[in-house]
Every structure is written in structure tokens, then in C-alpha cells.
C-alpha positions as CSV (number, residue, x, y, z in Angstrom):
1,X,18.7,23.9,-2.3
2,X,17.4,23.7,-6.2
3,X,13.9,23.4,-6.5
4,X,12.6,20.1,-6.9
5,X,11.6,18.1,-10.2
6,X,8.6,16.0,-9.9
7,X,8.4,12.7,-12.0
8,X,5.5,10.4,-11.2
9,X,5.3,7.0,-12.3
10,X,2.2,4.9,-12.2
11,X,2.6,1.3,-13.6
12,X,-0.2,0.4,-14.8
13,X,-1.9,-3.4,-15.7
14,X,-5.3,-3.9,-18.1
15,X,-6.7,-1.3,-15.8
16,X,-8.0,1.7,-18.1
17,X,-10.5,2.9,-16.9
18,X,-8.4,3.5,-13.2
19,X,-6.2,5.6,-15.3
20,X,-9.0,7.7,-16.2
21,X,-9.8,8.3,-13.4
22,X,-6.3,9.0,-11.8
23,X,-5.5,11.5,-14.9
24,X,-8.5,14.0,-14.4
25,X,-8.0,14.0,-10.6
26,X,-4.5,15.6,-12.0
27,X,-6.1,18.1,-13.8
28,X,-7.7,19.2,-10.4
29,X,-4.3,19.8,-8.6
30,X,-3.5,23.6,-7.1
31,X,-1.1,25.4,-7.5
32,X,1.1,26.0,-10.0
33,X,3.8,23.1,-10.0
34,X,5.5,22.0,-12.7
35,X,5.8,18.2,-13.0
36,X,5.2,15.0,-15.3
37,X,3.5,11.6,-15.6
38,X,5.3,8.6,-16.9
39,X,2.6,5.8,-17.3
40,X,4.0,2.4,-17.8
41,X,2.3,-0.4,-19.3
42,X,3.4,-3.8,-17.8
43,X,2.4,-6.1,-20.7
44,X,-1.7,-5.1,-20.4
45,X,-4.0,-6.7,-22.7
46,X,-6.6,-3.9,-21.9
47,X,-4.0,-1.2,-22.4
48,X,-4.3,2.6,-21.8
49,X,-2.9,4.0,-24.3
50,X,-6.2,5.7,-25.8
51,X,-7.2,7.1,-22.5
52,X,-3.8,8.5,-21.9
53,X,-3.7,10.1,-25.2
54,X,-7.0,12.0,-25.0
55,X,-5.1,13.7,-21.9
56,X,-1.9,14.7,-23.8
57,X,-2.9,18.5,-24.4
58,X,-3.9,19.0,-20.6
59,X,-1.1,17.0,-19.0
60,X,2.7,16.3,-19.7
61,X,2.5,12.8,-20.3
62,X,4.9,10.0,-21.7
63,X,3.7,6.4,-22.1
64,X,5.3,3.4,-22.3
65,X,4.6,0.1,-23.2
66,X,6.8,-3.0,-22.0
67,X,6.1,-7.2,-21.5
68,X,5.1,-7.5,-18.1
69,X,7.8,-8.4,-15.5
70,X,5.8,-6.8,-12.7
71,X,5.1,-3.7,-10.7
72,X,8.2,-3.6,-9.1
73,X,10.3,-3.5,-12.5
74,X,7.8,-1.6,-14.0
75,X,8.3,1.8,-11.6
76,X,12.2,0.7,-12.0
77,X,11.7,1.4,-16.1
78,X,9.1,4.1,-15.5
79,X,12.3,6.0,-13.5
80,X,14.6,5.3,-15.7
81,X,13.1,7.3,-17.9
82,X,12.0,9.7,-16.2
83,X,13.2,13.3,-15.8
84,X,12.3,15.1,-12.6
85,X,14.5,14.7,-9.8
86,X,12.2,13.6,-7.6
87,X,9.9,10.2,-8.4
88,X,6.4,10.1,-6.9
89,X,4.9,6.4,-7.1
90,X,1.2,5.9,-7.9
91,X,-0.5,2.6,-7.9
92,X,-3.1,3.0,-10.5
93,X,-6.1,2.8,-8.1
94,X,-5.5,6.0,-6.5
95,X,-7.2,9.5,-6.9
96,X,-5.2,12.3,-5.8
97,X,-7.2,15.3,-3.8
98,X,-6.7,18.6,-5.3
99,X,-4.2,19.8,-2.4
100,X,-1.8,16.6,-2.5
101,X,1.4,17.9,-4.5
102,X,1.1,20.9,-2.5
103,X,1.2,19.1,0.4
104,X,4.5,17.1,-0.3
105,X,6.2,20.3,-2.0
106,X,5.9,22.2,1.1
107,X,6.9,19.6,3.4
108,X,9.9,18.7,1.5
109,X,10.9,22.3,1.2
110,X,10.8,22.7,4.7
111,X,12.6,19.5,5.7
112,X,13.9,17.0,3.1
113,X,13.5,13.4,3.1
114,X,15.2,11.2,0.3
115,X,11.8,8.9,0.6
116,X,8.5,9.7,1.7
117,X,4.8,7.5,2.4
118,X,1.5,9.0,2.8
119,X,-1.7,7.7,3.9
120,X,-4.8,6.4,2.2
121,X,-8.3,7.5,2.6
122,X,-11.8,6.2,1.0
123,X,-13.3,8.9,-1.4
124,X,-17.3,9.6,-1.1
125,X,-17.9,8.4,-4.5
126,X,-16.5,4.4,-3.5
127,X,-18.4,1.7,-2.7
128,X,-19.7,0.2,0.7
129,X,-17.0,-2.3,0.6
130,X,-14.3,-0.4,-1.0
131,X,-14.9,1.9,2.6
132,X,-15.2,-1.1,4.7
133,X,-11.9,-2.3,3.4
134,X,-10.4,1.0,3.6
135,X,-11.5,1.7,7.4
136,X,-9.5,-2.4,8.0
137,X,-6.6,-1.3,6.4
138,X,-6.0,2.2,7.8
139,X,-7.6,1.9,11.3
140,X,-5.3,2.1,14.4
141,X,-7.4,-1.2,16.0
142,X,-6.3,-3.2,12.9
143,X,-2.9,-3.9,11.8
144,X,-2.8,-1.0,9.4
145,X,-2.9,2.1,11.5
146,X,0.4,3.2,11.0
147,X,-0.6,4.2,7.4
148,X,-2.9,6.9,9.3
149,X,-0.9,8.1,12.2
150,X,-1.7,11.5,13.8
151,X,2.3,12.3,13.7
152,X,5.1,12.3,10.9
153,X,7.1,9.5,11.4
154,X,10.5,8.9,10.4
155,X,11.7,5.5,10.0
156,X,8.5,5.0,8.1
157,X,8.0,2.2,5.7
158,X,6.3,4.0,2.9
159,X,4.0,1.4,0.1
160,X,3.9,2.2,-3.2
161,X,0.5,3.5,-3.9
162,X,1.8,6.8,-2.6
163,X,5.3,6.6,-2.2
164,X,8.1,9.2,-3.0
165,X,11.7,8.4,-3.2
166,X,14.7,10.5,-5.2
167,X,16.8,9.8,-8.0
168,X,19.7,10.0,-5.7
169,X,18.4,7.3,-3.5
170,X,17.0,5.4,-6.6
171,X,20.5,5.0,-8.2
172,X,22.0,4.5,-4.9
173,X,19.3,1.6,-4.2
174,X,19.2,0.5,-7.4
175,X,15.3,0.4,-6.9
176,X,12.3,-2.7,-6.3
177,X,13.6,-5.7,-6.2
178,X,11.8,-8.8,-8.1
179,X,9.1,-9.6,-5.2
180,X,5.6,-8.7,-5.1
181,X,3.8,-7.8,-2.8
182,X,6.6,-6.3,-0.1
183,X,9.0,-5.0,-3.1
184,X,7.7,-1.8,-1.0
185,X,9.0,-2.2,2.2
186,X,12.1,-4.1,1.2
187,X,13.6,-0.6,-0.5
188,X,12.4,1.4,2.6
189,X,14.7,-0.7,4.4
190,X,17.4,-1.3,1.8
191,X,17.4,2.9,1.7
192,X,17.6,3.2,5.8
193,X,20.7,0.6,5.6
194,X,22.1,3.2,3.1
195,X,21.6,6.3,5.4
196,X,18.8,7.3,3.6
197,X,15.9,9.0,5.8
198,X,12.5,8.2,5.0
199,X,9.4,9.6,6.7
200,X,5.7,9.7,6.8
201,X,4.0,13.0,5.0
202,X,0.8,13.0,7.1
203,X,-1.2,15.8,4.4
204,X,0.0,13.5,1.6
205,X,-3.2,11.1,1.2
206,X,-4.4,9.6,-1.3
207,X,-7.9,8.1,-2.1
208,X,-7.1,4.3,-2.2
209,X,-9.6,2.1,-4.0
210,X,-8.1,-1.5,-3.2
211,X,-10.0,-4.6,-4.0
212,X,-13.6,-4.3,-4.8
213,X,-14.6,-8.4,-3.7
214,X,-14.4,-10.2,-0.5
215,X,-11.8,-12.9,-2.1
216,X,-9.0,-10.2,-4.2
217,X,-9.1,-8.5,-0.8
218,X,-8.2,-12.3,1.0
219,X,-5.9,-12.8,-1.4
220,X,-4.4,-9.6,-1.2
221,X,-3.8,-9.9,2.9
222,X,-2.4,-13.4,2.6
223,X,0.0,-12.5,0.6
224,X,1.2,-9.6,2.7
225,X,1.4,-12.5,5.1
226,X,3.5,-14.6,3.2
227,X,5.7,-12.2,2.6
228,X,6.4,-10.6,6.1
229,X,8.5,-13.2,7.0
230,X,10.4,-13.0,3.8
231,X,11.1,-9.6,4.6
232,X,12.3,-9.9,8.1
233,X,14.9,-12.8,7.2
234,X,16.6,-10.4,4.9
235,X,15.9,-7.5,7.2
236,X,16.5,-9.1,10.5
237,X,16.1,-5.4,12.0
238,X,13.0,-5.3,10.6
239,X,11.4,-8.4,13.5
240,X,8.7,-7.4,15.4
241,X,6.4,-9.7,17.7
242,X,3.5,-6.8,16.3
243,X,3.7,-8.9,12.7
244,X,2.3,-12.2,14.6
245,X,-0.4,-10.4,16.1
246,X,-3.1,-11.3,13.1
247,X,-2.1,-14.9,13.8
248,X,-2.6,-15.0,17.8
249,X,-5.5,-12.9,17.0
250,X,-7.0,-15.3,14.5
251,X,-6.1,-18.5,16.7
252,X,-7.5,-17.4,19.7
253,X,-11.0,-16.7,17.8
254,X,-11.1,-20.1,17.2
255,X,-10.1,-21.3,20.6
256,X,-12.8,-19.0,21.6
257,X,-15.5,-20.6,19.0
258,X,-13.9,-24.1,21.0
259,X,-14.3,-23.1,24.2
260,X,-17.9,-21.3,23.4
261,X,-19.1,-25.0,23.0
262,X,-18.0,-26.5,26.1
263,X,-19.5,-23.5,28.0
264,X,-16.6,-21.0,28.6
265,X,-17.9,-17.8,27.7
266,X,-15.7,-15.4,28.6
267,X,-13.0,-15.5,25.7
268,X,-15.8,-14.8,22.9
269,X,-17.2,-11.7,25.3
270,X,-13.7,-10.4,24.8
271,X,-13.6,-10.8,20.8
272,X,-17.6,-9.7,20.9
273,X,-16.3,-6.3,22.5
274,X,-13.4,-5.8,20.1
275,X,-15.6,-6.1,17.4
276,X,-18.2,-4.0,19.0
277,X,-15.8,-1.4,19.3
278,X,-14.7,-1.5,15.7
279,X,-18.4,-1.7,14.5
280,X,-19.0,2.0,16.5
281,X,-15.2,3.0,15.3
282,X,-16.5,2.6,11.8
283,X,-19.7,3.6,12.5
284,X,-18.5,6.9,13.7
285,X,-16.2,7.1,10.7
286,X,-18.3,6.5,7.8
287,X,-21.8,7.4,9.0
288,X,-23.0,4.4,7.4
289,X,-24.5,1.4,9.3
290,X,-23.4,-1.1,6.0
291,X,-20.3,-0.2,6.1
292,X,-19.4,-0.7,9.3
293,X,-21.1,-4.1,9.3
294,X,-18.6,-4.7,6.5
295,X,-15.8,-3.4,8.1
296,X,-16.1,-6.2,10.8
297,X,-15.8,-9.0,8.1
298,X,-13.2,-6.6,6.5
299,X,-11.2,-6.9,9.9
300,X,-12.4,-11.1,10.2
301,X,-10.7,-11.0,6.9
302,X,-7.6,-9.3,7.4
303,X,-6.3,-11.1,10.4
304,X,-7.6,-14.5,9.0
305,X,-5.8,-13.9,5.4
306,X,-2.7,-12.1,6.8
307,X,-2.0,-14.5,10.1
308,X,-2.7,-17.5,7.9
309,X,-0.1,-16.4,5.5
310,X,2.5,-15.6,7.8
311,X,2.2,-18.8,9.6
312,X,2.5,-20.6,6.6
313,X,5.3,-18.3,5.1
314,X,7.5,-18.9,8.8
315,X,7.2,-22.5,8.6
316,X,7.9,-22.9,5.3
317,X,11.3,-20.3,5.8
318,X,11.9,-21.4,9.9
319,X,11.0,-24.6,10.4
320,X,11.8,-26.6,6.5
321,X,14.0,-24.3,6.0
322,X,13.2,-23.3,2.3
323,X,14.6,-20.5,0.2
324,X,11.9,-17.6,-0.4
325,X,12.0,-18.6,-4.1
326,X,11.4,-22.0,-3.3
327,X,8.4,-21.6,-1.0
328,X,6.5,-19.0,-2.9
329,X,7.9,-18.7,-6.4
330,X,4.7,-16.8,-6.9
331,X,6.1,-14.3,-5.3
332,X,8.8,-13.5,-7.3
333,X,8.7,-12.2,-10.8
């Protein structure tokens, strides 16, 4: 097998100082690799383009500059004009540790995947809430363990912050589609329906900043919810009675609360220990008594924005039987 060419492409949207931030955790990679960075800017206002420049003599760098038309389009253009063999997608939030390339050039040596995820992970310089989030989204109590399993899974649905995926199954896929959010998992699946493997690289983390308020971080969960549904009706495969647990969840808290009133106790005991068992979870994760206070209304927040949006997204697409575009055209670029 020819050794592999590494492109990576990290759209990028009014978020400069990110970039900054992203570029000089490249300069830290080991090893000896050769690779490049295609930066695409998706119509910013607050554009890049002075940061990325003051990086051109340490890193081989090409920016672009296009009207916005999304994220998903955006990684679409940055691959086009890329030239590795090999595409590694970056949101621009992310900060690579120094062992990461490493990490995915070994395991693809050893066993090759045409599409690859890897996990996220809160850095030590982040904020309280940035961690809180972080320990919601990747914890194996919440609905985004997966993302941190102990084993490489195949069949994995890999999300762009940290997603790799070859040229060979990029042409063949033809790329993101025109959603967003779930452009993501909609190409994992499109790839599997095209024989193409994809698999979870355990060692292949990235620190993942996500939202940094209470309300972009409910926003951000309900409309993963919304679009779950969307996803399974053109993926029928893809169903699982796990995507209504945030619903069921969130519903039977406020049965609970109900039920609390009229003097039936035992249903808010059982949510009291959950929670109780995520506080010491977190706890025992972070070593930081805020944070795991925050990663219980993290969790509240998850399951209310993401079962919400689900339910809403399924009985907009089941029961009135609209057309995705119809329902959410905010959804679609």
C-alpha cells in the first residue's frame, strides 16, 4: 500500500481567533508527517485570513474564501481542492494534542478504513462550562457515550469535528449533503450503503470546545433532535428506539415533578439518583465540584433540547406528514 497523503480541511465561519488557536496546536504535532491545511472561509465577516497568514512559514497552508453555503459544502470545496489522498475534517473549535496524527497514521497503516471518527475531550485550559458540556456530550450515562467508547468500533458514525474520510470514498459519495446539523451522519451512512467501512479511532481525540452559554448549547441539542428523525426516514436502517430515549427521559421528569405534588415520591427518588450518580461521575472526572454541578444542568439540557426536538421533528415528518424541507427549512442550506 502507498503511503498516505493527509489533507485537512477546517471550514471555518467569523471565528478567528479559534483558528489561532487550532494552527499553533499544529505546530506541536510529533513526528515527522508530511501533510497540509486547507482553511475555508464560508462567507465570514470576521475572516481569518490575517491569522492564517502569520502561520504560512511554519505550516503548509492554502486559504480560501467563498459566500457562505454552509459547513457541509464548505469541507465539499475545501476537498476539492485539496491534494492529499486522505481528508481529515476539523471543526474550527478543536485543538489537536501533540500525538493525534500519529495516532490515525498508525492505525490506518495497520488496518485501513475509508472513514474514520475520534472522540472529543475537554482540554485543562477550557472553562467550567465548556467541561460540564463536554462530560454531557461524551459520557456513557448520557446519550453521547459512544463518542468515548473503550473499543474501536466499526460501523461507527463519525461527526465532523474529527472526522476522516478518503478521496476515493469522497468521489464515490459525492460528499455532505445540504443539511446541517446531521450532514455528518448522513455520509457515514451514505458510505456504509456504498461498502465503505468506517470505524472509531479510539487514540484519535481531539479537545472539543463546543458552546460556551447555556442557550447555543440548547440550541445546538435541539437541533440534533430535529434532525434525528430526518435522518432515520432516509436511512431507515439507521432506527433505533435508543434516539427516543432523551424524550421518555425528559417526559417522565415531568411526570415525576406531577406526581411529586400529589405525594408519589418514588419516581423523583429514581431521577434524584441518576443525577446523583452523574454529579459523582463528573465529580470523579473533572475534580472540580462546579463542574460537576454544571454537568447536571448540562445533562437537564441535553435531554430536554434533544427529546424536544425529536418529538417535534417526528410529528412534523410521521404524523403531518411534511417533507424535511418543509418542516425545518432551517435546516437545509
Amino acid at each position: 500500500m502507498e503511503a498516505i497523503s493527509f489533507s485537512f480541511i477546517i471550514p471555518v465561519y467569523n471565528r478567528p481567533n479559534e483558528i489561532k488557536e487550532l494552527l499553533e496546536s499544529f505546530c506541536l504535532l510529533e513526528g515527522d508527517y508530511t501533510y497540509e491545511i486547507v482553511i475555508v472561509e464560508d462567507g465570514s465577516t470576521e475572516t481569518s485570513e490575517a491569522i492564517v497568514n502569520t502561520y504560512r512559514q511554519k505550516l503548509n497552508l492554502s486559504y480560501y474564501y467563498k459566500p457562505n453555503s454552509g459547513p457541509g459544502d464548505s469541507r465539499n470545496f475545501g476537498m476539492q481542492k485539496a491534494n492529499g489522498d486522505y481528508f481529515i475534517i476539523l471543526d474550527s473549535d478543536v485543538i489537536l494534542p501533540p500525538q493525534y496524527l500519529r495516532e490515525v497514521k498508525t492505525f490506518l497503516d495497520k488496518t485501513y478504513y475509508d472513514c474514520f471518527g475520534g472522540p472529543d475531550a475537554a482540554h485543562s485550559s477550557f472553562s467550567n462550562l465548556q467541561k460540564a458540556i463536554n462530560f454531557a456530550m461524551t459520557s456513557f450515562i448520557t446519550t453521547g457515550g459512544i463518542r468515548g467508547g473503550d473499543k474501536q468500533l466499526e460501523d461507527f458514525q463519525p461527526r465532523s469535528f474529527n472526522m476522516g474520510l478518503s478521496k476515493k470514498a469522497f468521489l464515490d459519495s459525492g460528499g455532505f449533503g445540504k443539511i446541517h446539523p446531521g450532514e455528518d451522519p448522513d455520509l457515514s451512512l451514505r458510505l456504509q450503503k456504498l461498502g465503505h467501512k468506517t470505524v472509531l479511532i479510539k487514540g484519535a481525540y481531539v479537545f472539543h470546545k463546543r458552546r460556551i452559554s447555556w442557550s447555543k448549547f440548547y440550541k445546538q441539542v435541539y437541533k440534533f433532535g430535529k434532525v434525528r428523525p430526518i435522518i432515520n426516514q432516509w436511512h431507515p436502517n439507521s432506527k433505533s428506539l435508543v434516539y427516543w430515549f432523551p424524550t421518555f427521559f425528559s417526559l417522565g421528569l415531568l411526570v415525576s415533578i406531577v406526581l411529586f405534588i400529589f405525594n408519589v415520591k418514588w419516581p423523583i427518588y429514581l431521577y434524584g439518583l441518576y443525577f446523583f450518580i452523574a454529579f459523582v461521575m463528573a465529580l470523579f472526572s473533572t475534580i472540580n465540584f462546579i463542574v460537576a454541578i454544571e454537568a447536571v444542568f448540562a445533562i437537564i439540557i441535553q435531554f430536554f433540547g434533544y427529546g424536544y426536538g425529536f418529538l417535534k421533528s417526528t410529528y412534523n415528518l410521521v404524523v403531518l406528514r411534511k417533507q424535511p424541507k418543509e418542516a425545518f427549512p432551517d435546516l437545509f442550506f
